[in-house]
Every structure is written in structure tokens, then in C-alpha cells.
C-alpha positions as CSV (number, residue, x, y, z in Angstrom):
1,X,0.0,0.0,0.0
2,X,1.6,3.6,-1.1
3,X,1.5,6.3,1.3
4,X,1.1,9.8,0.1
5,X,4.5,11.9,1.3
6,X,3.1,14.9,-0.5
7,X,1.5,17.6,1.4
8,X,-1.5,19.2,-1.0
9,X,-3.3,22.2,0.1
10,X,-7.2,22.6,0.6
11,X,-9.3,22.0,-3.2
12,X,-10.0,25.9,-2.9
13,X,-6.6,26.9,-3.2
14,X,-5.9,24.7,-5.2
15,X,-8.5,26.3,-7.9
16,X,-8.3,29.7,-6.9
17,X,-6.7,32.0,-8.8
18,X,-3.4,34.3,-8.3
19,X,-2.7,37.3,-8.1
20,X,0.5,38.8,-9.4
21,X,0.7,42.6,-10.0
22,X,3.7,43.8,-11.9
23,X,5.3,45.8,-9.5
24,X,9.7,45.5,-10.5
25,X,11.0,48.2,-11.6
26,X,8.9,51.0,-11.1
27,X,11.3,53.6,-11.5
28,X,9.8,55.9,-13.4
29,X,6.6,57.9,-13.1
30,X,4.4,55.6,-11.2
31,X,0.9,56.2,-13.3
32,X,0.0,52.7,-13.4
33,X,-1.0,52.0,-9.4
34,X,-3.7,54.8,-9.0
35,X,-1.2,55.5,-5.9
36,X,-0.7,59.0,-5.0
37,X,1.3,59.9,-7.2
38,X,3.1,63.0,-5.2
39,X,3.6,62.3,-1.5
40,X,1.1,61.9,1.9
41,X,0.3,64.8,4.0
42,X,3.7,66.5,5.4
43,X,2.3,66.0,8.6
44,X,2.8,62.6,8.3
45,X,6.1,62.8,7.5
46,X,6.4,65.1,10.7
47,X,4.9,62.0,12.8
48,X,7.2,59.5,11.4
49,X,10.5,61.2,12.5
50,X,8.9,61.3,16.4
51,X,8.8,57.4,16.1
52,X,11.0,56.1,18.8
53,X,13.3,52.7,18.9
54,X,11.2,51.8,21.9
55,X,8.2,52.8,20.2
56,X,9.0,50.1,17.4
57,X,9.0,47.1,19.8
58,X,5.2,47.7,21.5
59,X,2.5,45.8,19.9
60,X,0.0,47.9,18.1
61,X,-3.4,49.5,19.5
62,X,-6.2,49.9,17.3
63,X,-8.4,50.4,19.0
64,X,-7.5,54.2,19.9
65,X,-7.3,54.3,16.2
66,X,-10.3,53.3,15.2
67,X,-12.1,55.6,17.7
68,X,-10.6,58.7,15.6
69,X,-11.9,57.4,12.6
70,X,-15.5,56.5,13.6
71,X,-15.5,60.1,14.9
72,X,-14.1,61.6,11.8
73,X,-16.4,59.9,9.8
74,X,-19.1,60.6,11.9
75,X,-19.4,56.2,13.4
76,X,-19.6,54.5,16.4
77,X,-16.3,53.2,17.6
78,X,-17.5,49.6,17.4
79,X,-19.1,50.4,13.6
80,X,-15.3,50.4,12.5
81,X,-12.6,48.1,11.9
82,X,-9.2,49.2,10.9
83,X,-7.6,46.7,8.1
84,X,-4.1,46.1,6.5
85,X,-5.6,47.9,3.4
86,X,-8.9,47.1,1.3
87,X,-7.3,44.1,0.6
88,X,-7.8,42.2,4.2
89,X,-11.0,44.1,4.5
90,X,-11.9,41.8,1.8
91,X,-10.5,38.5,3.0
92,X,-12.3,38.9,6.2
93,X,-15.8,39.6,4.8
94,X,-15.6,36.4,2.9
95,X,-13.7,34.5,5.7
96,X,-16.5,35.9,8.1
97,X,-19.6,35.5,5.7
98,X,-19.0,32.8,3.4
99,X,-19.6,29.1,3.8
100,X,-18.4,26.6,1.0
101,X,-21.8,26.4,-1.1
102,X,-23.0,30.0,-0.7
103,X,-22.8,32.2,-3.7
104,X,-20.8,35.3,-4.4
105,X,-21.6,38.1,-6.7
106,X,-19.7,40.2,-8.5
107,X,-19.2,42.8,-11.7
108,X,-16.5,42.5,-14.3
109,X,-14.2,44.1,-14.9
110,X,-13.2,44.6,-11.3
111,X,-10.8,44.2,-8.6
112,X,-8.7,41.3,-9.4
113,X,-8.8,40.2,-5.2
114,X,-12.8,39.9,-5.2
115,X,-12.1,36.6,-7.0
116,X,-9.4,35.6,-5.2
117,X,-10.8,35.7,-1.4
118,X,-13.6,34.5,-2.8
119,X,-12.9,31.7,-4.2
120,X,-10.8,30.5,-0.8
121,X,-13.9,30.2,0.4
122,X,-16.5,28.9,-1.4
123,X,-16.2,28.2,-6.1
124,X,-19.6,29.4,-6.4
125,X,-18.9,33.2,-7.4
126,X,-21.1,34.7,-10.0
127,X,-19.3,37.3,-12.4
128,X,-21.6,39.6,-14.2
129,X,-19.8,41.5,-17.3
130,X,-20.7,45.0,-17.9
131,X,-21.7,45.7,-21.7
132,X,-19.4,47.8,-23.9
133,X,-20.7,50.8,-22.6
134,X,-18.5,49.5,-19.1
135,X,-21.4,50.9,-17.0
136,X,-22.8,48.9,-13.8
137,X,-24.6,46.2,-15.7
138,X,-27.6,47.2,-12.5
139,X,-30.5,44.9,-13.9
140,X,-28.1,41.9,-15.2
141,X,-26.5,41.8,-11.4
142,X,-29.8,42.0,-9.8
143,X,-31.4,39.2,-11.3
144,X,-27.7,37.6,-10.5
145,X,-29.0,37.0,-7.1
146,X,-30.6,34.2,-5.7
147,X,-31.2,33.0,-2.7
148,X,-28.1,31.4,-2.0
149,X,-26.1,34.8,-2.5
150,X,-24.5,35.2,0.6
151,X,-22.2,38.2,-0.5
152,X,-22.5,41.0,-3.1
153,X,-19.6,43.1,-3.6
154,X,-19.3,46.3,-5.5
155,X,-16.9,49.2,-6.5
156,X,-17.8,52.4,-6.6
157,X,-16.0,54.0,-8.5
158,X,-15.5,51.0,-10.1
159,X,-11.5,49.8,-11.2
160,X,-10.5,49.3,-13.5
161,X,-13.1,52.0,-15.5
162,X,-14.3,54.4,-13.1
163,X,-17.8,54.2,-13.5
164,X,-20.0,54.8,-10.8
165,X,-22.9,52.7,-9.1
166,X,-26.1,55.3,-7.9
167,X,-27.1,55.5,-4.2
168,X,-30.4,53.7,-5.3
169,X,-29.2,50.7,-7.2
170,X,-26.8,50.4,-4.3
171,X,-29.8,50.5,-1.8
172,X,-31.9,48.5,-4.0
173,X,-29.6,45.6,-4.1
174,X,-29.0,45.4,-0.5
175,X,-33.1,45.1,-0.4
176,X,-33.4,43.1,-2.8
177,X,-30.6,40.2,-0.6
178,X,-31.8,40.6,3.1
179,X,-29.8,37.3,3.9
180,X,-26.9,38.5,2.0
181,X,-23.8,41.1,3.1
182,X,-23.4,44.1,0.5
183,X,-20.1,45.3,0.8
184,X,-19.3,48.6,-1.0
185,X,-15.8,49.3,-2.2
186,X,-15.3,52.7,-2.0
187,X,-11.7,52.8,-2.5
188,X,-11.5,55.8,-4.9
189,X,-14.5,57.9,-2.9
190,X,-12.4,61.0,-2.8
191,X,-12.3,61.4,-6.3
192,X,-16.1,61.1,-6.7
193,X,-17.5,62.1,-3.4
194,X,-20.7,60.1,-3.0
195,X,-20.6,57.4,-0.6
196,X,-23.1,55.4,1.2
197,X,-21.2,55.7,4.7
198,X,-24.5,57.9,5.6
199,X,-27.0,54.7,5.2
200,X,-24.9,52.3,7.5
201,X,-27.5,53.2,10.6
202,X,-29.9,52.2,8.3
203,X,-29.6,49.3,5.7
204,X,-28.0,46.7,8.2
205,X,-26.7,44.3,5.5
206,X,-24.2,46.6,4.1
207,X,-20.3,47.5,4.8
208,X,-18.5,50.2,3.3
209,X,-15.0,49.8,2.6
210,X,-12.2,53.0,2.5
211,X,-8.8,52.8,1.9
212,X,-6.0,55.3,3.3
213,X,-3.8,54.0,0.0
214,X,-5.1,56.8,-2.4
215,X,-6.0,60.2,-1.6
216,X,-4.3,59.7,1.6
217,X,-1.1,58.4,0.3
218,X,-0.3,56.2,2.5
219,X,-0.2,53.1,0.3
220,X,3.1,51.8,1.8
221,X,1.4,51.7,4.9
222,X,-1.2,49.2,4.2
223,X,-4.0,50.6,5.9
224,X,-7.7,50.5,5.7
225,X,-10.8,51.1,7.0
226,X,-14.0,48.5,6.8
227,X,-17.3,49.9,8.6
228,X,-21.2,48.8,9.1
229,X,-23.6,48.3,12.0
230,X,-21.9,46.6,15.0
231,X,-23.9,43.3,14.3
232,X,-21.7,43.0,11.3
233,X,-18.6,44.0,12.1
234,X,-18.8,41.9,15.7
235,X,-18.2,38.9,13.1
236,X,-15.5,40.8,10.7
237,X,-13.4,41.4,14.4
238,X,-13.9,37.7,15.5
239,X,-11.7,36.7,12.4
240,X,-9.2,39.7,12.1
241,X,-5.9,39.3,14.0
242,X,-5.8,41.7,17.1
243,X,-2.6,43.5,15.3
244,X,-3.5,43.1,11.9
245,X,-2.1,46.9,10.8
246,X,1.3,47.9,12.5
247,X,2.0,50.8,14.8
248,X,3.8,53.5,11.9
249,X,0.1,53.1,10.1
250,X,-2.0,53.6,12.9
251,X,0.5,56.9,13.9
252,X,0.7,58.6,10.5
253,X,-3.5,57.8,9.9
254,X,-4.3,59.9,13.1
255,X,-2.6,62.7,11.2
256,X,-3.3,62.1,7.7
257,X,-7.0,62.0,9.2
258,X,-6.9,65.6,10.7
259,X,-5.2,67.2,7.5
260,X,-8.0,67.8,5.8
261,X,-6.5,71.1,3.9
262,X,-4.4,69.2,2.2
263,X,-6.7,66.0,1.0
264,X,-8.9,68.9,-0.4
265,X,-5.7,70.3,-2.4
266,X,-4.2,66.8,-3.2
267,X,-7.9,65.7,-4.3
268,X,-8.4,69.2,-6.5
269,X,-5.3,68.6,-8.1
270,X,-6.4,64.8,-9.1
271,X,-10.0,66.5,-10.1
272,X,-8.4,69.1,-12.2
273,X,-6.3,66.7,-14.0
274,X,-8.3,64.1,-14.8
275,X,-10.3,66.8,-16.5
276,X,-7.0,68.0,-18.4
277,X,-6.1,64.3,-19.4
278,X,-9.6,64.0,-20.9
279,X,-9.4,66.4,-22.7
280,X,-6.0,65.9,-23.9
281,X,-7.9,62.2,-25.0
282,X,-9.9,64.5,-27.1
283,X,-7.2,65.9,-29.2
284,X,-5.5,63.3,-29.4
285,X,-8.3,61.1,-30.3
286,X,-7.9,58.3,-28.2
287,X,-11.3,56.8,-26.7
288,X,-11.4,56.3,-23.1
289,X,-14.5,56.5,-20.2
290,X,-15.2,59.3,-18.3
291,X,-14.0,58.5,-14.9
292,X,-14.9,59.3,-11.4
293,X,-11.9,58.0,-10.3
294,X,-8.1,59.2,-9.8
295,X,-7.7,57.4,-13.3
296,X,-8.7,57.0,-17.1
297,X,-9.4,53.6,-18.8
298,X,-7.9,54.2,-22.5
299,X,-8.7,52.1,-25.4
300,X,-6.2,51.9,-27.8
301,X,-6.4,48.7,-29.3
302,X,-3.9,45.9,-30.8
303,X,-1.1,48.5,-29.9
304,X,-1.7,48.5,-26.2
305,X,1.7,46.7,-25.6
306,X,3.8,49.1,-27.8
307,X,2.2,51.8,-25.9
308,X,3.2,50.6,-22.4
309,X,6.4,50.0,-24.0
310,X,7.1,53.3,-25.4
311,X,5.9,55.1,-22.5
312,X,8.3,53.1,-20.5
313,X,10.7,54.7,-22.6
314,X,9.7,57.7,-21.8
315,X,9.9,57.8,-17.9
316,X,6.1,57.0,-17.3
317,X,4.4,53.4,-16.1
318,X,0.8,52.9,-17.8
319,X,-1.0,49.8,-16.7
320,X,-2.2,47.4,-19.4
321,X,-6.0,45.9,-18.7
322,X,-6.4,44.1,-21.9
323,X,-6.9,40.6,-19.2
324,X,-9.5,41.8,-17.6
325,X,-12.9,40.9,-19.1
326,X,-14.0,43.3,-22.3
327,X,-11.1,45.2,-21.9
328,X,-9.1,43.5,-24.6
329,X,-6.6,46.7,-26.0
330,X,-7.7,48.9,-22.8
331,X,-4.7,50.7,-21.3
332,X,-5.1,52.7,-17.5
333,X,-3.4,56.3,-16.8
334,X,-3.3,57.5,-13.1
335,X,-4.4,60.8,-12.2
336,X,-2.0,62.9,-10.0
337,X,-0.7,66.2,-9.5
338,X,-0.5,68.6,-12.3
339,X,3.3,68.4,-13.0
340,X,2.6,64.8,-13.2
341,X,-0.2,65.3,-15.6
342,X,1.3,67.4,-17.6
343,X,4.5,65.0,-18.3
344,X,2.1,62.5,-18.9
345,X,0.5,64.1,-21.3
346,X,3.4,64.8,-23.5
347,X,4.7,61.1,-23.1
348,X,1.3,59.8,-24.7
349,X,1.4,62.3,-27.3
350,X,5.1,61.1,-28.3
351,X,4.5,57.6,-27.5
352,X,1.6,57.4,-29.7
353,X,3.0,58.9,-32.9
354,X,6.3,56.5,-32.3
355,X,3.9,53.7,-32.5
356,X,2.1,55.0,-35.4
357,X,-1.1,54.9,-33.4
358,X,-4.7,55.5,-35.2
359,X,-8.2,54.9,-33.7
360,X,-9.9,51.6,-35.4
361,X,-12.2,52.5,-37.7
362,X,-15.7,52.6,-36.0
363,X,-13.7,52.8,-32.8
364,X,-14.7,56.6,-32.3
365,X,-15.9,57.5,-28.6
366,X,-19.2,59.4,-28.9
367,X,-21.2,61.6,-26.5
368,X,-24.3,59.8,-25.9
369,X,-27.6,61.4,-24.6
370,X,-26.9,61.4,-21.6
371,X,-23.8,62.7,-21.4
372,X,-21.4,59.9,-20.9
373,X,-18.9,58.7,-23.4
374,X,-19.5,55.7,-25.1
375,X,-18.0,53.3,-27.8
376,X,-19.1,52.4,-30.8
């Protein structure tokens, strides 16, 4: 009789899938992260050079943390949960939620790590793919659910296009699955401004999900922020590690937190270049979707490796989204200061004549009734 001297990991891992974001080598203009592309708020700079040797040996205390947050974004203490970025917010809502034959639902394109703490719990997630418009697909996803949906998460503003789910589709889903958690990824809420962090009191199937990484700037950090009703989150703490985000992150968010003078400017100067990148789009002629996000989603077709390429070349990082689904030749541009802008601009100007770029025929973004761009 053989004995098996291999040691083979759980069936879900086994089938879930990876994750591997090209990060070597980023020295150049980073406009391929949607990271801040500038720097944090001085003040935290200030904080970090009061950080003692002995300081660096104490575990960390969130909780102090979290009770400056829930007051800054007008919560309850125990209606927040501080994470090592969106990312573990994630992991724990499914880890907390999710049994193996419950269902998942989800939009595509999205964020890559939906499908990967997902699927480490249960195979059963439903994908539903926007149309070539790349709007919220709102009346395919709701007749997604069913009632074995156990969790519904989505993005607003959505990555990797920047559209935008409304208040009441948002609200309308979480009615429509009482037995299911709707978590809202509001990663890039700065950049948009409209958030459902006001109807937590009130719809108590829903989390809300913030990130520090962005606006903020603190995506080195890893720091996050997950909140709901305290019925919720009770189960989101039972599976988090007591010291999930370190000591330096909880220091420099207390700070970061009361700067709100310069979020504003950093956030203006993201707001006034995203409109200056459109319309640099325009003359160039290069179709892309109006975002409400520190980004643009590009489409430039069968060239969209050249043009990474040849940016490259030129100093800047683009990131290419032709693998996520229906965005086959799509290429993403972060959103910064203007400085940054501005370079990038010229890069994509150069980059795209090197390349000999021309819009495919019938490829032509218009301006559709009501108002957003579309492609034909």
C-alpha cells in the first residue's frame, strides 16, 4: 500500500486563482498604481520622525485608532474596523460571511482580489460583465441573485473604468438580498465624493469599505478602514488578528485623518487633471471612459503593448487591462498632480506617434444622450 508523502493544500486553493501585479521596476513615473502619485500629508512625515526605537518594539493598539476614525467619519467606535488595506478588509468579509456552497456576486471588470478571497472560500462566485458601454450592468447583477447569495460586492468608482454605481441601485440591491452582506468598495470615494457611509444606521446588511492608499497616500502603509452596524462588524473582528495593521500606520493615519487642507488640495489637483487628461484624450483622439476615479481607462487597441512600451521609454508606467474581461486593448493612466499630468500628457502624445497609433475605424468614442462617453 503507497502512502502519500506529499503535502497538498485545501481544493480551494488549489482552484483559486493568483494574483501577481507587476510591480519590478517602477522607477519611473508611477501612473499605473492609481497611488498618489506626489507624496502623503507633510504632517505625516512630521509624525514619522517622532517614532521612537522603543516605540517600534510595543505591539499595536487599534483600537485608539479606530475611535478617531468613527468620529471623523461621523461612526460608532464599534461600527469600524481598521484593516491592512482594502485588501484584508476583503478577506475577512468572505472569511466571516461565506460558507463553502453559498454564492458570491460580483461585476466585471473589477478588482482582481474579489475573485481571489472568494474563491478560498466557497467556487460558487457569479461574475456579471458590464456591456461595452462598461457601465454597472444594475439589472443583469440583480437578477444575479438568488437565494443562495451570501455576499454581493461592488466598486464604486469602479477599477479598472471608473464608472460609478447610484445610491439607489446600491440600496436597491441590499433590499433586494436581506440574507446576504453588500459590501461597497469605495476605495477611490475621494475622487467622486458620493458614498453610502451615511446609510450604514440604516440598511444593516451593508459594509462600506475605505482605503488610506489613495487620496491619503499612504499606500506603503497598508492601511484601511472596513465599517457597518456593529452586528456585522462583531463577526468581521472575531476573524481579524488583534494586530493586523502595525504601529507606523496607525501613527501617521491619526494625522493624515486631521489634514483635511491638504486631502482637499491633493484631491483638487487629481479632479483638475483628470479633466485635463480627458481632454487631452480628445485631441489626441484616443477613446477612453469618463472617470470618477483618480484614473482614465484608455482604449487603444492591438497597440496597447507598444504603448506601455514606449511610454516606459519615456519615464512614465501605464498599466495594461487588456486581461481583464471586455477590456481587450484597454490601457489605465493614473491621475496625479499637475506636474505629473502634464509629463504624462506629452509622453502619450510622443509615445503614440512613435507607435504609429490610429483609432480603429468605428472605434470613435461618442457623446451619448446622456452625457457619458460611449463606444461604438
Amino acid at each position: 500500500m503507497s502512502v502519500t508523502t506529499e503535502v497538498n493544500p485545501r481544493r480551494a486553493v488549489l482552484q483559486m486563482p493568483e494574483y501577481h501585479p507587476p510591480l519590478a521596476g517602477r522607477d519611473a513615473l508611477r501612473l499605473d498604481f492609481n497611488e498618489n502619485t506626489f507624496a502623503p500629508s507633510p504632517k505625516v512625515i512630521e509624525r514619522l520622525r517622532e517614532i521612537t526605537a522603543e516605540g517600534l518594539t510595543k505591539y499595536p493598539e487599534r483600537e485608539p485608532g479606530e475611535r478617531i476614525a468613527a468620529k471623523h467619519f461621523g461612526l460608532k467606535p464599534e461600527e469600524v474596523l481598521l484593516t491592512n488595506g482594502v485588501d484584508e478588509a476583503i478577506h475577512l468579509v468572505c472569511c466571516a460571511f461565506l460558507e463553502e456552497g453559498d454564492e458570491a456576486v460580483i461585476c466585471t471588470p473589477g478588482f482582481f482580489m474579489y475573485d481571489v478571497s472568494v474563491m478560498m472560500m466557497t467556487p460558487n462566485l457569479r461574475k456579471v460583465q458590464a456591456d461595452e458601454t462598461l457601465q454597472f450592468p444594475f439589472e443583469k447583477f440583480l437578477a444575479a441573485i438568488t437565494e443562495r447569495t451570501k455576499l454581493i460586492i461592488v466598486s464604486s468608482p469602479n477599477n479598472p473604468t471608473g464608472a460609478v454605481v447610484s445610491r439607489e441601485h446600491l440600496l436597491a440591491l441590499a433590499k433586494a438580498a436581506p440574507q446576504a452582506v453588500l459590501m461597497v468598495d469605495e476605495a477611490y470615494f475621494h475622487f467622486h465624493g458620493e458614498s453610502t457611509m451615511g446609510d450604514l444606521s440604516a440598511v444593516p446588511n451593508m459594509l462600506v469599505a475605505r482605503t488610506f492608499s489613495k487620496a491619503y497616500g499612504l499606500a506603503n502603509l497598508r492601511i484601511g478602514m472596513l465599517a457597518g452596524n456593529a452586528a456585522l462588524m462583531k463577526y468581521v473582528r472575531k476573524v481579524s488578528s488583534p494586530y493586523n495593521v502595525n504601529g507606523v500606520a496607525l501613527d501617521c493615519l491619526t494625522v493624515a485623518l486631521a489634514d483635511e487642507d491638504y486631502l482637499a488640495w491633493y484631491v483638487e489637483q487629481v479632479r483638475v487633471g483628470r479633466d485635463r487628461m480627458m481632454r487631452g484624450l480628445d485631441e489626441l483622439g484616443v477613446p477612453y471612459f469618463p472617470s470618477h476615479a483618480n484614473f482614465v481607462l484608455m482604449k487603444i487597441g492591438p497597440k496597447h503593448k507598444d504603448l506601455v512600451t514606449a511610454m516606459r521609454e519615456h519615464g512614465v508606467l501605464l498599466r495594461d487591462r487588456s486581461a481583464d474581461p471586455g477590456c481587450n486593448g484597454f490601457v489605465r493612466i493614473t491621475i496625479g498632480i499637475e506636474e505629473h499630468v502634464r509629463l504624462g500628457l506629452a509622453a502619450l502624445r510622443s509615445s503614440l506617434e512613435e507607435i504609429g497609433w490610429k483609432p480603429a475605424e468605428g472605434d470613435i468614442a461618442r457623446q451619448s444622450s446622456e452625457g457619458e462617453r460611449e463606444f461604438e
